[in-house]
C-alpha positions as CSV (number, residue, x, y, z in Angstrom):
1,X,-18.5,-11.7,12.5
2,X,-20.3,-10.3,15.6
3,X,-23.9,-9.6,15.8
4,X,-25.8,-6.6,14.6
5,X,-25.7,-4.2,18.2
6,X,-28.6,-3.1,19.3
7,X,-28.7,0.9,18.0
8,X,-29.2,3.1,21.2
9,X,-32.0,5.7,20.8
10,X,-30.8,8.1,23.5
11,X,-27.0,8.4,23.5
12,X,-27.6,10.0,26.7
13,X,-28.3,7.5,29.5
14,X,-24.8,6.0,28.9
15,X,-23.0,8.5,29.4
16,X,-24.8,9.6,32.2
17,X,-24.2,6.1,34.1
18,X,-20.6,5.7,32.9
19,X,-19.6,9.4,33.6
20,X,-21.3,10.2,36.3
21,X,-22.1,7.3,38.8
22,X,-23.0,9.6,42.1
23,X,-26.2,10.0,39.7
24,X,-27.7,6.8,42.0
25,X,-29.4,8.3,44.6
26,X,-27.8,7.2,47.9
27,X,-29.3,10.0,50.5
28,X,-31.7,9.0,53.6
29,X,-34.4,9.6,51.8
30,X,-34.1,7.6,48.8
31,X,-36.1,4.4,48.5
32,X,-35.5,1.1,48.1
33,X,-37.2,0.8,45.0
34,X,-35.8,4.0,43.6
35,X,-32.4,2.7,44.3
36,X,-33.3,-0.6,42.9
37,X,-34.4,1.0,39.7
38,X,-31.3,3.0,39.3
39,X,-28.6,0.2,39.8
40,X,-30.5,-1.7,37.3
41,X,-30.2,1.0,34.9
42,X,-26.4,1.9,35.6
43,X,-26.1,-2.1,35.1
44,X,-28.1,-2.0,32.4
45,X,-25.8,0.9,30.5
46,X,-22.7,-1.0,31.9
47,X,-23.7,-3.6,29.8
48,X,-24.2,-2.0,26.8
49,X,-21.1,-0.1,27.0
50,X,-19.2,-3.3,27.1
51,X,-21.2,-4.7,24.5
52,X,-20.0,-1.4,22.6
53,X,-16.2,-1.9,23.8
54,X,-16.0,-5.6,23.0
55,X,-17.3,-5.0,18.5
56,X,-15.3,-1.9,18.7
57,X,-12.4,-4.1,19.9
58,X,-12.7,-6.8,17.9
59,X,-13.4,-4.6,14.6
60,X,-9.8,-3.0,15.1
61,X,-8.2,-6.1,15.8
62,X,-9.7,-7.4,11.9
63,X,-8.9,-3.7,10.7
64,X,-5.5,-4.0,11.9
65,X,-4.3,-7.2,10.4
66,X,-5.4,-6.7,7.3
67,X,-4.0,-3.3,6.4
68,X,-1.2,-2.8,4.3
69,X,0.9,-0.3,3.6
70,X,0.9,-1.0,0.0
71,X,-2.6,-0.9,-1.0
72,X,-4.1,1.9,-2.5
73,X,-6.1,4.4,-0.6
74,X,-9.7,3.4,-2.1
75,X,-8.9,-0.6,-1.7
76,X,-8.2,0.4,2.4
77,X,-11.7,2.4,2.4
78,X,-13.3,-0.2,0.8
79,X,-11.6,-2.9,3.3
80,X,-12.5,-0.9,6.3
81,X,-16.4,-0.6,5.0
82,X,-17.0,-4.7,4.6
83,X,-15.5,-4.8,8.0
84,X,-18.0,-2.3,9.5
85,X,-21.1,-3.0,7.6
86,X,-22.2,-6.0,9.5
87,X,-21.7,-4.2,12.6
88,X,-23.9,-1.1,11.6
89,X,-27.0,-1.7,10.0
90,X,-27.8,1.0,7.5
91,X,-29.2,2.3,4.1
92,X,-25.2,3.7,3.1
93,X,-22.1,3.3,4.6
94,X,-19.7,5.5,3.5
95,X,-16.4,6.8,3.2
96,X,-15.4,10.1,1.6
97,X,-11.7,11.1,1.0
98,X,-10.1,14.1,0.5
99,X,-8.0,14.8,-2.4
100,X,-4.4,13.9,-1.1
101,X,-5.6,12.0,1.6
102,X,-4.1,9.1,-0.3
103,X,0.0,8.2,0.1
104,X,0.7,10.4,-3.2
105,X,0.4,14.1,-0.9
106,X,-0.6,15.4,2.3
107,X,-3.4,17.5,2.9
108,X,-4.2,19.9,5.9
109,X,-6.4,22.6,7.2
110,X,-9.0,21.5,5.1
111,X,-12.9,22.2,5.9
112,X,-14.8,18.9,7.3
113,X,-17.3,19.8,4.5
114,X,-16.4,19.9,0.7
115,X,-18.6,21.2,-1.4
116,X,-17.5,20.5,-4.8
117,X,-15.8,17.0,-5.9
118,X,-11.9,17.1,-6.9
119,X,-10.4,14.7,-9.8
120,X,-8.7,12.8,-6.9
121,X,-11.4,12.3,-4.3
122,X,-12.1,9.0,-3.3
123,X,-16.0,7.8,-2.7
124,X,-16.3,4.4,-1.6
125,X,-20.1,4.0,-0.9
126,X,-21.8,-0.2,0.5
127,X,-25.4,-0.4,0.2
128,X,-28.2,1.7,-1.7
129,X,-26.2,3.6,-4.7
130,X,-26.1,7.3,-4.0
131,X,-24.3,10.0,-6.1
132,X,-21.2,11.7,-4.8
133,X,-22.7,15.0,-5.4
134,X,-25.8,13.5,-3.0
135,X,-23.6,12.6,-0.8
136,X,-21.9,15.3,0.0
137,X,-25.2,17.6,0.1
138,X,-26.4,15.1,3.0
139,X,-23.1,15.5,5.0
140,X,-23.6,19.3,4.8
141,X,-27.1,19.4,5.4
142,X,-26.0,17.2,8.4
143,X,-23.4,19.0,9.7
144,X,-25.5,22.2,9.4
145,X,-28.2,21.0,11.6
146,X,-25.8,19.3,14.0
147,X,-24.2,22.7,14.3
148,X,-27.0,24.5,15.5
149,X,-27.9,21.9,18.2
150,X,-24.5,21.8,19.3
151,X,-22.0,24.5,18.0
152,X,-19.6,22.1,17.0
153,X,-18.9,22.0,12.6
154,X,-16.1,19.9,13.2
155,X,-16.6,16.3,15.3
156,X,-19.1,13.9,15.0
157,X,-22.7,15.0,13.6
158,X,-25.3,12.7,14.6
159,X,-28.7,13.7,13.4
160,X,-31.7,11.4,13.5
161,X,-34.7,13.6,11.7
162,X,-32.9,15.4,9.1
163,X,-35.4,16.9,6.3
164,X,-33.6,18.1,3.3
165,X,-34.8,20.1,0.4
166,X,-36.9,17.6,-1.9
167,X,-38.6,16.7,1.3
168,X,-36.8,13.6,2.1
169,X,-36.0,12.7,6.0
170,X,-33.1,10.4,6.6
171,X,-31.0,9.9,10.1
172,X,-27.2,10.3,8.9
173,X,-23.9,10.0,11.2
174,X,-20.9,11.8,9.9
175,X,-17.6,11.3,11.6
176,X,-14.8,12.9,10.4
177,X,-11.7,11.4,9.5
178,X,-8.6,13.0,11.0
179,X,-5.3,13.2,12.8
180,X,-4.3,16.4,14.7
181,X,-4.6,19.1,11.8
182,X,-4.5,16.7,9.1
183,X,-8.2,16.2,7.7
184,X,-8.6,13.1,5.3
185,X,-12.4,12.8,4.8
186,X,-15.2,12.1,6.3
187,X,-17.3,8.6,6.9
188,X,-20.5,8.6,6.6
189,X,-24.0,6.3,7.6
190,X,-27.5,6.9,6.7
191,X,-30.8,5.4,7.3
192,X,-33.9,6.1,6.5
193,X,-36.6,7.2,8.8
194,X,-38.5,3.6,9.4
195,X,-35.4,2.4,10.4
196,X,-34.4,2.9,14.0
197,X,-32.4,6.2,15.2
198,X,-28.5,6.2,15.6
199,X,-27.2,6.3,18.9
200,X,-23.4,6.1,20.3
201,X,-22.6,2.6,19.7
202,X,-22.1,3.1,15.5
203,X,-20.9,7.0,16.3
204,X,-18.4,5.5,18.2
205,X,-17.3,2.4,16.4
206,X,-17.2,5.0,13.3
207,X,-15.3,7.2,15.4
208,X,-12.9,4.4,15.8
209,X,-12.4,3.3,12.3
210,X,-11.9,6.2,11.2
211,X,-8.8,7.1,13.3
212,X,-7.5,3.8,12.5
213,X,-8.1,4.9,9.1
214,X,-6.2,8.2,9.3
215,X,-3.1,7.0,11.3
216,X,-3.2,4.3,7.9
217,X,-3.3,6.8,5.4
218,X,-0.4,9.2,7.3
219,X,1.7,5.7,7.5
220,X,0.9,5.0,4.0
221,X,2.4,8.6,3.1
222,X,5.2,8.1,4.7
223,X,5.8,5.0,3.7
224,X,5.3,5.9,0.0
225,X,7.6,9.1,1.2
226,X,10.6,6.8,2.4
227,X,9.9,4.6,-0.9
228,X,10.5,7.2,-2.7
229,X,13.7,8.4,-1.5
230,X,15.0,4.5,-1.6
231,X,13.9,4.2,-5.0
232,X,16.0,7.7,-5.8
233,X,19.2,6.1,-4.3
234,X,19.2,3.4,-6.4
235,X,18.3,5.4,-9.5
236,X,21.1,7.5,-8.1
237,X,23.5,3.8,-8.1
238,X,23.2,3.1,-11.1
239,X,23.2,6.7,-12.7
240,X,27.0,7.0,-11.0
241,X,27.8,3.5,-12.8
242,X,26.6,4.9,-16.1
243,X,29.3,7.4,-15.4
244,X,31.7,5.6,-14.7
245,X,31.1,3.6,-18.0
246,X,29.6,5.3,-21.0
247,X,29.3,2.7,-23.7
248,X,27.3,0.8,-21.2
249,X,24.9,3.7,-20.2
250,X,21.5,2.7,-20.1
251,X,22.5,-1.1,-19.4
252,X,20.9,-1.5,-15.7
253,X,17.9,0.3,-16.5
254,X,17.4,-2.0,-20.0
255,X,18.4,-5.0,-18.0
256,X,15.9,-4.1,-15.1
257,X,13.2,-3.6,-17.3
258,X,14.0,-7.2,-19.5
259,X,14.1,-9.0,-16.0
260,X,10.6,-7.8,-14.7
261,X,9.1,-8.7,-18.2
262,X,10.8,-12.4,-17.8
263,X,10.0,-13.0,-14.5
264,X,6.1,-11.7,-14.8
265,X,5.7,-14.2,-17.4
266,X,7.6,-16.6,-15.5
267,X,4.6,-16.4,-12.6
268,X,6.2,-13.6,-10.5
269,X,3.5,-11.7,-7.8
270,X,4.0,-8.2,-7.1
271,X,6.5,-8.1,-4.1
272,X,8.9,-10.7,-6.3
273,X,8.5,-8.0,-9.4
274,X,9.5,-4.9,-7.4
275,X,12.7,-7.1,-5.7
276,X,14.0,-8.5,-9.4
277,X,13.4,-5.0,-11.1
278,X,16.0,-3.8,-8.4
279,X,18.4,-6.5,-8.9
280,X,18.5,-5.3,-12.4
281,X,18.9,-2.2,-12.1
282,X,22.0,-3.0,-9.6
283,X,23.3,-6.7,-11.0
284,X,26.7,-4.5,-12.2
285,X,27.0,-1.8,-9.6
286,X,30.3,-3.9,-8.4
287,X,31.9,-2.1,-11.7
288,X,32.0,1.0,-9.6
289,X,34.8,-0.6,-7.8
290,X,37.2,-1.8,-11.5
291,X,39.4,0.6,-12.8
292,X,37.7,3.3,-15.5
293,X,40.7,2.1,-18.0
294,X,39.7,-1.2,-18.0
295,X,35.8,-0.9,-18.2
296,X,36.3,2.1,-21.0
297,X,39.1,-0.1,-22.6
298,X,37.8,-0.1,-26.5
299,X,39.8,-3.2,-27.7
300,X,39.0,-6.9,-25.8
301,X,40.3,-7.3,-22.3
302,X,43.4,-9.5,-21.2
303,X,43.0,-11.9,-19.6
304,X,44.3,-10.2,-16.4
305,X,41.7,-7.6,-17.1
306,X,38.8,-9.9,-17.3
307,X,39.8,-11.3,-14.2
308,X,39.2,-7.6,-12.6
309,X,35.9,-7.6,-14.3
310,X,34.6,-10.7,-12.5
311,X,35.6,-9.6,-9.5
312,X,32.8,-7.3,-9.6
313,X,29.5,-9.7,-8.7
314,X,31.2,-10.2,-5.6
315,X,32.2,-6.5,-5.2
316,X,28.9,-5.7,-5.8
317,X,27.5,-8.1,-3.0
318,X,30.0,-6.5,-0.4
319,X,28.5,-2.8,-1.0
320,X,25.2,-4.1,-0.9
321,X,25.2,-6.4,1.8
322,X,25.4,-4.2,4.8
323,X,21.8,-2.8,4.0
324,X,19.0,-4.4,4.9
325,X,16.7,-3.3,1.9
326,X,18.8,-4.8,-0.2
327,X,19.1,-8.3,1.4
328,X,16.7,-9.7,-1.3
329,X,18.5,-8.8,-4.2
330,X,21.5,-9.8,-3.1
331,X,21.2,-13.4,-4.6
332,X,20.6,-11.4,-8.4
333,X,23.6,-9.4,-7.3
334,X,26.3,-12.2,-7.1
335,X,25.3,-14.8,-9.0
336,X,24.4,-13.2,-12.5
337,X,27.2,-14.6,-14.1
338,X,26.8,-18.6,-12.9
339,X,26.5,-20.5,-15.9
340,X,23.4,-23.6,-15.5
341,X,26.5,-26.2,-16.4
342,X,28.4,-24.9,-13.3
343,X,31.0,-23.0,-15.7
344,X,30.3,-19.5,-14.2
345,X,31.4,-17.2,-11.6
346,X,32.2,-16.4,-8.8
347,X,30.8,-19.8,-6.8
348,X,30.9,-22.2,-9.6
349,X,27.3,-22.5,-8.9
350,X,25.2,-25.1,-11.4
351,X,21.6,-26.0,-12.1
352,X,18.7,-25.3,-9.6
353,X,21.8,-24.2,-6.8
354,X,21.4,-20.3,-8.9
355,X,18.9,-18.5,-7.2
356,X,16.3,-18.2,-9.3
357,X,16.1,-14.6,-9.5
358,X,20.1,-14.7,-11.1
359,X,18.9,-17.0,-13.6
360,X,17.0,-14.6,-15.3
361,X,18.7,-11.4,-14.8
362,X,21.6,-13.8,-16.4
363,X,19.9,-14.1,-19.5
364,X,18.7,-10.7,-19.2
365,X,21.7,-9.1,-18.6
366,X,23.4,-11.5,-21.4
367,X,20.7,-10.0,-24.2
368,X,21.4,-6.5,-23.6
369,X,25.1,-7.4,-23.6
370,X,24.9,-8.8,-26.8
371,X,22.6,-6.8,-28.7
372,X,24.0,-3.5,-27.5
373,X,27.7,-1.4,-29.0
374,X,30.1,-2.2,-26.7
375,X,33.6,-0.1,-27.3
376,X,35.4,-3.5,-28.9
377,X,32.3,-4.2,-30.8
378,X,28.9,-3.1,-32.3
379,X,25.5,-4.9,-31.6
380,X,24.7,-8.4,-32.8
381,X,22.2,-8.4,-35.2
382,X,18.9,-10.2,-33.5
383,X,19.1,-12.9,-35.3
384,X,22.8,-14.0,-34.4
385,X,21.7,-13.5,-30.2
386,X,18.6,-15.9,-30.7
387,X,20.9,-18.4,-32.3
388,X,23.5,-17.7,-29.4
389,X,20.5,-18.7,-26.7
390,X,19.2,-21.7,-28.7
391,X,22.5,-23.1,-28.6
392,X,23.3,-22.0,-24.9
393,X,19.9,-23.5,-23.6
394,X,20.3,-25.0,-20.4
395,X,24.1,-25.0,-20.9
396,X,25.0,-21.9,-19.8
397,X,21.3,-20.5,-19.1
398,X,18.2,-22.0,-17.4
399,X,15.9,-23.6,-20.5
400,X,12.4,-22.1,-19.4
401,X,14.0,-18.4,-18.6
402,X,15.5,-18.9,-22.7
403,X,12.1,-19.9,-23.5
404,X,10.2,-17.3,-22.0
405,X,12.5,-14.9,-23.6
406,X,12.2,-16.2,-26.7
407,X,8.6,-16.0,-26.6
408,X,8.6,-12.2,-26.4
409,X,6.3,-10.5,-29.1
410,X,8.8,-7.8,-28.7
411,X,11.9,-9.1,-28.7
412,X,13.3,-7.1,-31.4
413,X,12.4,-3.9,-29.3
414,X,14.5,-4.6,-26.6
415,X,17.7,-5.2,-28.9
């Protein structure tokens, strides 16, 4: 972690030096000494601006590996803050968002000041406790007095002997945080008055956090946005293979749902959950491509017929395969139907060579199968399918996935 900066007390010199370099006298008349004096203080704000450069730079590059698009909006505020806390020495450290600002909705247009608190604001606060309510009053009381020194309600306040009603003084920064129209919240850093005055070092590597932080949230959105509609087109898969087959309506959902239970117990993390609940749901969507007279056929199939059925793990995998979203379910897909002694279809696959997500959207997809009406035959009564996967332990399914299943406190539910 870099050092604690020194705060500036006068933002001004360095932007005087930086913007302005003619500022060194230069004339005829100008002494030595004077010039002497002036270099050393343009080197001397130089410096500090590179000192200024190099922690913004090296904050972001931290910041920037360890976002996510995933994580929820309060677990990203919270991220950025233990990042910039060391860097900005303070009483509070802030950051105040919005309701919407999160990947759930958008909001625009809105003030840089909120009065009242919203059932989905976020406050993330590091250091002294302070109330949201508190909070917010400072960041108006700030703004208001930053206003009338400089016009401006909507950029950066930075206010280093503000007195607020009970008599308090405190020195407060408040940056907003923003993209074009789009206003997200507001962070926020306070010290009290013993402690030195802000200058443009933390108002700028604020500044800079915070539109990482907005260009985060608006690519969380639209992440969440695109998630959405990908999610939708599966629901929309496997509603069309209902359809198609009524007796087995509800099947990939059920499945889906059986799978995700299994595999969290089997010691799945989240990214592994999300890809096996979407195999479930589409392990069958091959069927879309057998006849509708020999999936709604109420007596047992020929053998002919069953022959078309299998067909469809591999149909399946050929619809699938083309997009890349679906490359990690693709495994689930085609090999649902091996069998652990190498007895199954379509590869003839055997043991630990079935992907382990198949194995248990196998047994899965087999439960629901047999404890469901199917047109040439009602449910199996619960206690005729347990006795079916005792016997076909690590025969025709993996032992621990059969275990694990029959470990469920609700097994009976899912029949």
């Amino acid at each position: 972690m870099f050092s604690q900066p020194s705060p500036s007390t006068d933002p001004t010199p360095s932007i005087t030096f930086c913007g302005d370099p003619s500022a060194v006298s230069t004339g005829p008349d100008a002494s030595p000494n004077v010039l002497a004096s002036e270099v050393d203080q343009l080197a001397d704000a130089l410096a500090a601006r590179f000192e200024e450069l190099t922690l913004i730079h090296g904050l972001t590059q931290r910041l920037a590996s360890s976002l996510t698009l995933t994580e929820q909006s309060n677990q990203v505020a919270r991220s950025l803050l233990d990042e910039l806390a060391p860097c900005i020495a303070s009483s509070i450290l802030a950051i105040h968002l919005f309701p919407g600002a999160g990947p759930e909705e958008s909001t625009t247009d809105r003030s840089a000041m909120l009065p009242l608190r919203y059932s989905d604001e976020i406050f993330e606060i590091v250091g002294h406790p302070i109330a949201d309510s508190e909070l917010v009053a400072i960041v108006q009381a700030t703004r208001a007095k930053s206003k009338q020194r400089t016009g401006d309600s909507e950029g950066v306040a930075l206010v280093n002997d503000l007195q607020l009603g009970n008599g308090n003084r405190l020195r407060a920064v408040v940056v907003p945080i923003h993209r074009g129209t789009t206003s997200l919240g507001q962070m926020v850093a306070i010290r009290t008055v013993d402690q030195p005055e802000f200058g443009t070092i933390e108002a700028d590597m604020m500044s800079s956090t915070s539109t990482m932080l907005a260009v985060h949230l608006l690519n969380q959105q639209q992440y969440q946005q695109m998630q959405g509609m990908f999610e939708s087109m599966i629901q929309s898969l496997a509603s069309a293979l209902d359809a198609k087959d009524a007796y087995t309506c509800g099947h990939s959902n059920r499945v889906a749902e059986l799978s995700f239970q299994l595999a969290a117990r089997l010691g799945y993390d989240d990214h592994a959950l999300a890809n096996i609940r979407m195999g479930g749901i589409l392990h069958d969507i091959g069927k879309i491509g057998v006849d509708d007279s020999v999936l709604r056929k109420p007596t047992r199939l020929t053998d002919e017929e069953f022959e078309q059925i299998k067909r469809h793990p591999v149909l399946g995998y050929d619809i699938l395969k083309g997009i890349e979203q679906f490359r990690p379910i693709l495994p689930a897909v085609r090999h649902h139907h091996e069998s652990w002694d190498g007895s199954g279809y379509p590869d003839g696959l055997a043991g630990n060579d079935i992907p382990r997500d198949a194995q248990i959207v196998a047994v899965a997809d087999a439960f629901d199968a047999m404890s469901s009406d199917r047109p040439y035959r009602p449910g199996m009564e619960i206690e005729k399918v347990v006795k079916i996967f005792r016997e076909g332990r690590g025969i025709q399914w993996a032992a621990d996935v059969v275990d694990t299943l029959l470990s469920l406190p609700n097994l009976q539910q899912h029949s």
